[in-house]
C-alpha positions in Angstrom: -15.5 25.3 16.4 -16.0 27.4 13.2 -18.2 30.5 12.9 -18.5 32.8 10.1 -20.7 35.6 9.1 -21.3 37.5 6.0 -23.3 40.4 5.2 -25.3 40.2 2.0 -27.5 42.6 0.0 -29.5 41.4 -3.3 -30.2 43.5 -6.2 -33.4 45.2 -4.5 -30.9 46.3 -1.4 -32.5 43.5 1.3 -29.9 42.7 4.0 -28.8 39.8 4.7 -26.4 38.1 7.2 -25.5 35.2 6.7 -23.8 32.7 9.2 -21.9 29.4 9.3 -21.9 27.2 12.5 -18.8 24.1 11.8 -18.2 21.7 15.0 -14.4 21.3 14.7 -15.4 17.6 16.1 -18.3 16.6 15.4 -18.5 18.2 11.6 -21.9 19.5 12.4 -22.9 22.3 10.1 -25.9 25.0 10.4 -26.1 28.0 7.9 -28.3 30.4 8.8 -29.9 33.9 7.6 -31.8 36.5 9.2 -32.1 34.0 12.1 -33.9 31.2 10.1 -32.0 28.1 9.4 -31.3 27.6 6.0 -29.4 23.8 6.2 -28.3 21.6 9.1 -26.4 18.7 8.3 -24.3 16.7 10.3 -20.9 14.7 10.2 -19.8 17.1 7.4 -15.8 16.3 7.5 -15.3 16.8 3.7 -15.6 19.5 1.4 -19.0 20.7 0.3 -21.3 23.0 -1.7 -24.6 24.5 -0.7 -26.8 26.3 -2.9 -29.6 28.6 -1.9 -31.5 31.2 -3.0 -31.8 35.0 -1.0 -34.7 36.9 -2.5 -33.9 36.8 -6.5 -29.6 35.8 -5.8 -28.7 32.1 -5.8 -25.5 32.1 -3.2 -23.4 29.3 -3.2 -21.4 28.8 0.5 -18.7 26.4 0.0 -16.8 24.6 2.6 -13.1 23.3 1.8 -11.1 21.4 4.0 -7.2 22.0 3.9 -4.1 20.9 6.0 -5.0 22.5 9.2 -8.9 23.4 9.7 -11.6 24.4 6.6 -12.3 27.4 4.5 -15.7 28.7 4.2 -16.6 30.9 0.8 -19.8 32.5 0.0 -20.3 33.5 -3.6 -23.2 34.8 -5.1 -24.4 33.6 -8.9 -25.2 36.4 -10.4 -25.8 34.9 -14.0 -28.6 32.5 -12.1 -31.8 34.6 -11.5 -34.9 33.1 -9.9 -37.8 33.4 -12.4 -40.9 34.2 -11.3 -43.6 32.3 -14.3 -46.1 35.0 -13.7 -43.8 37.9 -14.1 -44.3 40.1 -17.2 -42.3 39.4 -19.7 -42.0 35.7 -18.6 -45.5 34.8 -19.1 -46.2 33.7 -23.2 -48.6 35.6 -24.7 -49.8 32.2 -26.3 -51.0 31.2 -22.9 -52.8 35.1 -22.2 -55.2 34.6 -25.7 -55.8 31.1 -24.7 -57.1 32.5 -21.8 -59.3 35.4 -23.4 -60.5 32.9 -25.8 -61.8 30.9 -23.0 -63.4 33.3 -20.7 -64.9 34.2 -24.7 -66.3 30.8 -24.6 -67.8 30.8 -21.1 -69.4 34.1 -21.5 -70.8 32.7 -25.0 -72.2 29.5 -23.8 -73.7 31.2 -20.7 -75.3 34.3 -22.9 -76.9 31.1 -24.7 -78.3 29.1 -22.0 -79.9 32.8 -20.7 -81.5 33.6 -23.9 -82.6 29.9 -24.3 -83.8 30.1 -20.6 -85.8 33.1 -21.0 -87.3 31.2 -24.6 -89.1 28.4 -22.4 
């Protein structure tokens, strides 16, 4: 039985640990983080990759089988940022006129069906 642990801290200082359950048997694998279960696969007897995100970081825990046992690696992406579509900077200003232009138009068409209301 395999377990491994890493601590982890993302650009805004969050702690994380990170944890790796192998069965040396059964090839039953559970990563873990801050006590919530990220993956749980099962049978894994070969080597694999998984990718996941902690806060804005995409990690990548690898596991490598050699000659005698496996070798677990946890590298962190830092080139690969998760982008938030509303954050500023992010967000096109084409899309912020469009939608001044069409609050413009509802206040419009509602100032005319006032007036036209108050006519009659």
């Amino acid at each position: 039985m395999a377990q491994h642990h890493w601590d982890y801290q993302d650009d805004t200082q969050q702690p994380y640990q990170i944890s790796i359950y192998h069965g040396d048997q059964s090839g039953h694998v559970i990563i873990y983080s801050n006590k919530y279960i990220l993956f749980l696969d099962f049978n894994i007897k070969d080597d694999k990759v998984y990718s996941f995100y902690l806060g804005n970081d995409l990690l990548k825990l690898a596991i490598t089988k050699k000659n005698i046992g496996y070798q677990y690696a946890l590298k962190s992406d830092k080139n690969q940022k998760l982008i938030y579509p509303l954050e500023e900077g992010n967000f096109p200003r084409r899309h912020i006129y469009l939608a001044l232009l069409f609050m413009l138009i509802v206040l419009i068409a509602v100032s005319i069906i006032v007036v036209l209301s108050m006519k009659n």
